[in-house]
C-alpha positions as CSV (number, residue, x, y, z in Angstrom):
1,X,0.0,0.0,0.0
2,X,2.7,2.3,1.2
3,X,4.3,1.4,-2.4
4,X,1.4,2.3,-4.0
5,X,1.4,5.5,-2.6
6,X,5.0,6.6,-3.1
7,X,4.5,5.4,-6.7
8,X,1.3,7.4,-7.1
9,X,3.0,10.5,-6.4
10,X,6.0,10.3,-7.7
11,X,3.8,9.5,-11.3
12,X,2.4,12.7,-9.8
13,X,5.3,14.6,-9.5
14,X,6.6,13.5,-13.6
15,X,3.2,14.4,-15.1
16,X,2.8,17.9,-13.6
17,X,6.4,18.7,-14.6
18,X,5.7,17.4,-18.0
19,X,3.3,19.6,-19.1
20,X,4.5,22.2,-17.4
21,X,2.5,23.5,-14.4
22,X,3.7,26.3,-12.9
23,X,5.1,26.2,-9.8
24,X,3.6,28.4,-6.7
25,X,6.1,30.8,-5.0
26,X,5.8,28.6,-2.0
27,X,7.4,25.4,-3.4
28,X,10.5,24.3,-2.2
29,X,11.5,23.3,-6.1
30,X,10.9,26.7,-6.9
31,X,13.6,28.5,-4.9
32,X,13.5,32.3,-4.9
33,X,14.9,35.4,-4.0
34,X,12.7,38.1,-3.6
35,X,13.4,42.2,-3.4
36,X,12.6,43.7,-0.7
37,X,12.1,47.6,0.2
38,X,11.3,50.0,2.8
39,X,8.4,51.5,0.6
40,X,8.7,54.5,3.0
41,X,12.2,55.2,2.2
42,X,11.1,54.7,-1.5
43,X,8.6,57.3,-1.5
44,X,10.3,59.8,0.4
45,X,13.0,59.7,-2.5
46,X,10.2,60.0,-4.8
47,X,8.9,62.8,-3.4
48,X,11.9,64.7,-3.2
49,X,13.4,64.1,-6.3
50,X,14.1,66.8,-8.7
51,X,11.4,65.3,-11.4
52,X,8.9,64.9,-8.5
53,X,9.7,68.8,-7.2
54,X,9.7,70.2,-10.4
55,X,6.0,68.2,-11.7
56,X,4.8,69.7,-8.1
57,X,6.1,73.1,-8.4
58,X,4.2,73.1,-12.0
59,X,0.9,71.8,-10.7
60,X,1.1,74.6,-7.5
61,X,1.8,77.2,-10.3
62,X,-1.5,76.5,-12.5
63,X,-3.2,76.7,-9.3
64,X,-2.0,79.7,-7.6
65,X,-2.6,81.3,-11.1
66,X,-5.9,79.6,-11.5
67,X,-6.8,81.5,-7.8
68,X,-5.9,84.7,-8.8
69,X,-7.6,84.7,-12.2
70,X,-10.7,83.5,-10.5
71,X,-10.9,80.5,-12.4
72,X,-13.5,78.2,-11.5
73,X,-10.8,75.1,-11.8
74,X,-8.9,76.9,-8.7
75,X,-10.8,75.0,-5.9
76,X,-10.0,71.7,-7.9
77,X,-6.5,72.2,-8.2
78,X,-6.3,72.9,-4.6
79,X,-8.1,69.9,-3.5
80,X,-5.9,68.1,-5.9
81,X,-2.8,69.4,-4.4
82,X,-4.1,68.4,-1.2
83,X,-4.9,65.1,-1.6
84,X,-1.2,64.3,-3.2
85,X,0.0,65.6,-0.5
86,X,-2.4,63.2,1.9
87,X,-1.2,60.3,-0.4
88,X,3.0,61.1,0.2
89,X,2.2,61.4,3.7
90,X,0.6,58.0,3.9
91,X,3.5,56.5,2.0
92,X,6.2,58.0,3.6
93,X,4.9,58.0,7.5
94,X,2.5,54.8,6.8
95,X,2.3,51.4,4.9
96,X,0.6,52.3,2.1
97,X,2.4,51.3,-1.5
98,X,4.9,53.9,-3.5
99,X,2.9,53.3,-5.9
100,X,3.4,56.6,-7.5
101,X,7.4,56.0,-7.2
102,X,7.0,52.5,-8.5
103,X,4.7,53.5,-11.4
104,X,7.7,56.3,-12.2
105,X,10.3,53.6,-12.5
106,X,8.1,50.4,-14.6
107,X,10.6,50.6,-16.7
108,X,13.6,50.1,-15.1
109,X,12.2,47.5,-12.3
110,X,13.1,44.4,-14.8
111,X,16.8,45.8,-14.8
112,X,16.5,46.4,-11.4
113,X,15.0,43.1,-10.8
114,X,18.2,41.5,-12.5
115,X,21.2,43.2,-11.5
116,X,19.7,42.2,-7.5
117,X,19.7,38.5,-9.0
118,X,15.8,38.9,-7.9
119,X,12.3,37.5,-9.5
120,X,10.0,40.4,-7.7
121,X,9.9,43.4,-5.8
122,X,7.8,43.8,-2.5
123,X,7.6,46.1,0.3
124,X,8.5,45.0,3.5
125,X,4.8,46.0,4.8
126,X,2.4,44.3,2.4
127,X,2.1,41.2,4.3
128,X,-0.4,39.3,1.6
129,X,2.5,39.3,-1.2
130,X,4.9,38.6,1.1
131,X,3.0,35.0,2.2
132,X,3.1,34.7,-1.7
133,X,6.9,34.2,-1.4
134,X,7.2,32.8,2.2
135,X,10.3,30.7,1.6
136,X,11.8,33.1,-1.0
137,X,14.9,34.6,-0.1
138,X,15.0,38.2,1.1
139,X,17.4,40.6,-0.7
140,X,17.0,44.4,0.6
141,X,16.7,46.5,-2.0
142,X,15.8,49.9,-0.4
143,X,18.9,51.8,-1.3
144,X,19.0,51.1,-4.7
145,X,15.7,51.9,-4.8
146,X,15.9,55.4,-3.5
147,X,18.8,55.7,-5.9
148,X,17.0,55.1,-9.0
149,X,15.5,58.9,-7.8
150,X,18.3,60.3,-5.5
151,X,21.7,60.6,-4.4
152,X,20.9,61.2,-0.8
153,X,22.5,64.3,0.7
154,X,23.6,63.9,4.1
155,X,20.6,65.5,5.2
156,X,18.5,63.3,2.9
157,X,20.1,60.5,4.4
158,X,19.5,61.0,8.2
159,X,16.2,61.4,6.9
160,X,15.7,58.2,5.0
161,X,17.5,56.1,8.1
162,X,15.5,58.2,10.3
163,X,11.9,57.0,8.5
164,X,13.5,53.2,8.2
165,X,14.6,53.1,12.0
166,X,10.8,54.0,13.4
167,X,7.8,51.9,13.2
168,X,5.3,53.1,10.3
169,X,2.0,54.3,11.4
170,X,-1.3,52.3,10.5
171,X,-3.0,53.7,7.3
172,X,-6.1,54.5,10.2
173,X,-3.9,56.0,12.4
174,X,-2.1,58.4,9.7
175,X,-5.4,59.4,8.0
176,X,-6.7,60.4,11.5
177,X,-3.5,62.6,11.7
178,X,-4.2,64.0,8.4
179,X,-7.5,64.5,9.5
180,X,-6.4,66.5,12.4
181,X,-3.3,68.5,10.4
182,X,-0.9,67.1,12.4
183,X,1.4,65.7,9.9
């Protein structure tokens, strides 16, 4: 019986490999390494990169302009402004995705993904993508992240280990700070 077993999956084991079925992150044949990054430290980069600054400092223009010429947009383009600058606050001082940073850099995360010797990227905080790859090896990729947008300054730098070396906030608990003005 116990023969009939091992025989029945080994057979298994041949005819799944040979027509290919793809292999879940989790199995042990499957071994991975997996990027990961401080997606705070990420967006903070983002944010203060000279692309990011100067797209901002655009978008604050058309609006002051917008105010003063008593355009009807004005109110829109304020609200706008406001709620980017809810969304860096949640990525930078909470767990919520650089997605904005990310979506900036698409088309350098395969290169990226290579040079690390790396089959994904995935932030340290979202805990569902990370039980995709629960026995993938973990490669931090935070700095070279934050380099694909800056060469830290010093300043920059205390700042980035600064964000790394606290806890981040709950997404509930930063948007009740937003709420309240207090970040």
């Amino acid at each position: 019986m116990k023969r009939t077993l091992c025989l029945l999956a080994a057979s298994g084991w041949f005819w799944a490999g040979s027509f290919g079925l793809p292999a879940r992150a989790g199995d042990a044949t499957n071994a991975v390494r997996i990027g990961v990054y401080d997606s705070r430290a990420v967006a903070y980069a983002h944010f203060v990169s000279e692309s990011y600054q100067a797209r901002l400092k655009e978008r604050m223009t058309a609006a002051k302009a917008a105010k003063q010429a008593g355009d009807a947009n004005a109110d829109e383009l304020a609200a706008a402004l406001r709620a980017t600058q809810n969304d860096c606050d949640r990525e930078v001082f909470s767990i919520a995705p650089a997605a904005e940073a990310l979506a900036d850099m698409k088309e350098r995360i395969p290169g990226i993904e290579k040079e690390a010797g790396v089959t994904a990227l995935v932030s340290k905080w979202d805990d569902a993508a990370l039980k995709q790859y629960q026995p993938a090896e973990k490669v931090d990729v935070t700095d070279k992240l934050v380099r694909e947008f800056i060469q830290p300054t010093e300043k920059q730098a205390k700042t980035i280990a600064s964000i790394m070396a606290n806890k981040p906030l709950s997404l509930e608990k930063c948007d009740e700070l937003i709420r309240k003005n207090q970040l």
